[in-house]
C-alpha positions in Angstrom: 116.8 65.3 109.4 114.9 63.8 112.0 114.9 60.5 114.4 111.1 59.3 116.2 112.4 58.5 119.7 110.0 55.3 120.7 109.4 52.4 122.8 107.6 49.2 122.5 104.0 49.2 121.7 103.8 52.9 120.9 102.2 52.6 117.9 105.6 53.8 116.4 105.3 51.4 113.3 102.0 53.0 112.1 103.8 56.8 112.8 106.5 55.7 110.2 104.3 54.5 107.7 102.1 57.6 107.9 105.2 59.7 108.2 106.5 57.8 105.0 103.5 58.0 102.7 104.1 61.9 102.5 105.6 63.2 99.6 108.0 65.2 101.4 109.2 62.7 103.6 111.2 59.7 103.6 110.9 57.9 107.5 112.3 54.0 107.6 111.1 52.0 110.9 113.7 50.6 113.2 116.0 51.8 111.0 119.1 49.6 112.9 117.3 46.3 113.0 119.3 44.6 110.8 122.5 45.1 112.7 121.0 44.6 115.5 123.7 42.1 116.8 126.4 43.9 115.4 128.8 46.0 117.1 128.6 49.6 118.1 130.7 51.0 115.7 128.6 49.2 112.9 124.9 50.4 114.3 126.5 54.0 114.1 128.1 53.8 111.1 124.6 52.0 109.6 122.5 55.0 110.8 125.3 57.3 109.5 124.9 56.0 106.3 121.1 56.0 106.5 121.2 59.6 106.3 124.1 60.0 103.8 122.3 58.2 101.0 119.2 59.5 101.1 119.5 63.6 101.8 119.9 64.8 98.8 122.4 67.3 97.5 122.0 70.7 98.8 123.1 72.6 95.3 120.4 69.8 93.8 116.9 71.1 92.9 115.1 68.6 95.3 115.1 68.9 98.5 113.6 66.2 101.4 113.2 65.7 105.0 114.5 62.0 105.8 114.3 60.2 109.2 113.9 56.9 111.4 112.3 55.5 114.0 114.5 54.0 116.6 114.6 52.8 120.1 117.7 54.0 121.8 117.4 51.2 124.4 117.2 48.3 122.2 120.1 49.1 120.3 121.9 49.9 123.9 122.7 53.6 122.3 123.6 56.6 123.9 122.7 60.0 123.4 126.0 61.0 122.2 126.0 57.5 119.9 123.3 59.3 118.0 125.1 62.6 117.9 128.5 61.0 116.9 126.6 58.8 113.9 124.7 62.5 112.7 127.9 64.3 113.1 129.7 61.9 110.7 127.4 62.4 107.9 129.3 63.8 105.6 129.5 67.6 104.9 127.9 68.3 101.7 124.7 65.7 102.8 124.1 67.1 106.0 120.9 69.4 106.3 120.9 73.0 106.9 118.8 73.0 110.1 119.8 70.9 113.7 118.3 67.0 113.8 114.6 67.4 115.0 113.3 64.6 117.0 109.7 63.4 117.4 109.2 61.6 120.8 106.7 59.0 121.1 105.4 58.1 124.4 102.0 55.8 125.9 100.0 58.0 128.5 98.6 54.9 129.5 101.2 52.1 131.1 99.1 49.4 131.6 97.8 48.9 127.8 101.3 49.4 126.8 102.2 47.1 129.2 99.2 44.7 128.5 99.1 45.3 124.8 103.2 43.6 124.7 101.9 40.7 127.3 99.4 40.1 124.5 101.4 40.1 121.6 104.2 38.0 123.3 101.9 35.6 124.8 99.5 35.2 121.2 99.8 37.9 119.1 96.7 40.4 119.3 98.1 43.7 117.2 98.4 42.9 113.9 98.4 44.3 110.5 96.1 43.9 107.9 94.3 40.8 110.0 97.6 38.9 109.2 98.9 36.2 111.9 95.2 36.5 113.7 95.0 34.3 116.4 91.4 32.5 115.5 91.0 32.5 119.5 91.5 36.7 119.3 87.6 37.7 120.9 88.0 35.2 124.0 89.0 36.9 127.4 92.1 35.3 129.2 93.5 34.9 132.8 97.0 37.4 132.9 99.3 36.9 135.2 98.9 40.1 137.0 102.0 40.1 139.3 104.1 40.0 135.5 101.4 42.6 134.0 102.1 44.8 136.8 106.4 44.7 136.4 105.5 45.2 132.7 103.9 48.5 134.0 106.1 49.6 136.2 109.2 49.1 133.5 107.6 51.0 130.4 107.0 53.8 132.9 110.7 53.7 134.1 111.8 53.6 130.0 109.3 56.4 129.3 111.0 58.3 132.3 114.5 57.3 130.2 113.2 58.4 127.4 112.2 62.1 128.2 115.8 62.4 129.8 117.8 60.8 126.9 115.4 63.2 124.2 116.8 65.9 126.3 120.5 64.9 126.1 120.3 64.9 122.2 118.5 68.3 121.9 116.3 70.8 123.2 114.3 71.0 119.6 111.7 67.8 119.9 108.2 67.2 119.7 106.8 65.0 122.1 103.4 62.8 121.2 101.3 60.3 122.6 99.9 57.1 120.9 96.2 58.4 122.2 96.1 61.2 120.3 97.6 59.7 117.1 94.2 57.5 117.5 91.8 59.9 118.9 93.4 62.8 117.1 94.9 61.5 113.9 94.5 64.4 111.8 95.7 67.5 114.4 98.5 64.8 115.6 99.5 64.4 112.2 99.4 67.7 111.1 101.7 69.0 114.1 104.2 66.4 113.2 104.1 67.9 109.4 104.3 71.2 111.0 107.2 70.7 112.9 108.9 68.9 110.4 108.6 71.4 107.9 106.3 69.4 105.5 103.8 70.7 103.5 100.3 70.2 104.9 98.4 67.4 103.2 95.5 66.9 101.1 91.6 66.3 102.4 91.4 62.8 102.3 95.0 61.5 103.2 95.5 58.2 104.9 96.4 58.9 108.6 96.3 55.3 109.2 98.9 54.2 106.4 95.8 51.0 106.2 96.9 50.0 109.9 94.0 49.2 112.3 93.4 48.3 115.5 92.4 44.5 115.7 92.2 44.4 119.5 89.6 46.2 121.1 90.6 49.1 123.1 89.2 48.4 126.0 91.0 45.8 128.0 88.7 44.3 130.0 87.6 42.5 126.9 90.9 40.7 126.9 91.6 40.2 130.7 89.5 38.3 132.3 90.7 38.8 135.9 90.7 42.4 134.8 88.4 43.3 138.5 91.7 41.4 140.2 94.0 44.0 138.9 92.8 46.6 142.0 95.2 44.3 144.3 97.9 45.8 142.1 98.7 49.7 143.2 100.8 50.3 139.8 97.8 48.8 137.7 95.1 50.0 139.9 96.5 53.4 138.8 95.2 53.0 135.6 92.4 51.1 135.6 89.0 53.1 133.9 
């Protein structure tokens, strides 16, 4: 069993995907997004039940390694919420070895932080060049006082993160968007690794047919990109 600890704009929908096209794994995204609303007992019970229906039977022939991505936060879930929901799987389901959990983090806080001021204001990270704002290529003015908060708050939850990772175990694997782009295949292949999967074949899809429809580089996209060295916290990370 494992869990991809994420946050916002993390890439985190692509990991799945990847993480799902291989033979060995199952992985749903936000696994608890339909009971979103619901009540705490309900969101554990729902990821209880996640797990219970799909690991198969250990005295079966076939055996699988089955996870989620979730963010803790979002769900307002503790680390010993999650604990509670695994423990209650029940006995002849559960897997052999401890829950392994995959961290996802952003080294860079400003194109998290600018890549969710983006997709709230118009949409720019898309899909398969679905919901494409026909405007997409022209720069625009950001309010940098709100960028900068934005920042400042996905470092703050990244900080979270890394402590509520280790409250639920001392067995993770952290990685970092950048190097699921830069790096797909090593990335990849230490995730595999780590999760006990067998390595894949030349030629698999470490994209899952996700791409990037935003440039990279965001002073395509800000305009008042030069302003941002007013901002310490954005200034920071500014290239």
């Amino acid at each position: 069993m494992f869990l991809v600890l994420k946050l916002p704009r993390t890439g985190s929908t692509m990991l799945g995907k990847v993480l799902d096209s291989h033979s060995d794994i199952t992985c749903v995204n936000e696994v608890l997004n339909s009971v979103k609303d619901a009540d705490l007992q309900t969101k554990m019970a729902s990821l209880t039940d996640h797990f219970a229906t799909r690991l198969p039977n250990p005295a079966g022939p076939n055996q699988a390694i089955v996870g989620a991505t979730i963010n803790p936060f979002k769900y307002k879930l503790s680390p010993r919420h999650l604990q509670r929901a695994i423990a209650a799987i029940p006995g002849d389901r559960q897997a052999p070895e401890e829950l392994k959990i995959v961290m996802l983090l952003r080294k860079n806080k400003l194109k998290q932080a600018a890549s969710a001021y983006m997709a709230i204001e118009r949409g720019k990270w898309e899909s398969n060049l679905k919901n494409l704002d026909g405007d997409s290529n022209s720069k625009k003015w950001f309010d940098l006082g709100k960028l900068q908060w934005m920042a400042f708050k996905y470092w703050l939850q990244s900080y979270r993160l890394i402590r509520f990772t280790q409250a639920m175990s001392g067995n993770y694997l952290q990685v970092f968007y950048e190097d699921l782009l830069e790096q797909p295949e090593a990335t990849f292949g230490q995730i595999f690794d780590y999760l006990g999967a067998t390595p894949v074949s030349k030629g698999f899809d470490f994209s899952a047919g996700y791409r990037k429809i935003a440039s990279d580089d965001i002073r395509d996209a800000i305009a008042n990109y030069d302003s941002m060295r007013r901002y310490p916290f954005l200034r920071a990370y500014m290239e």
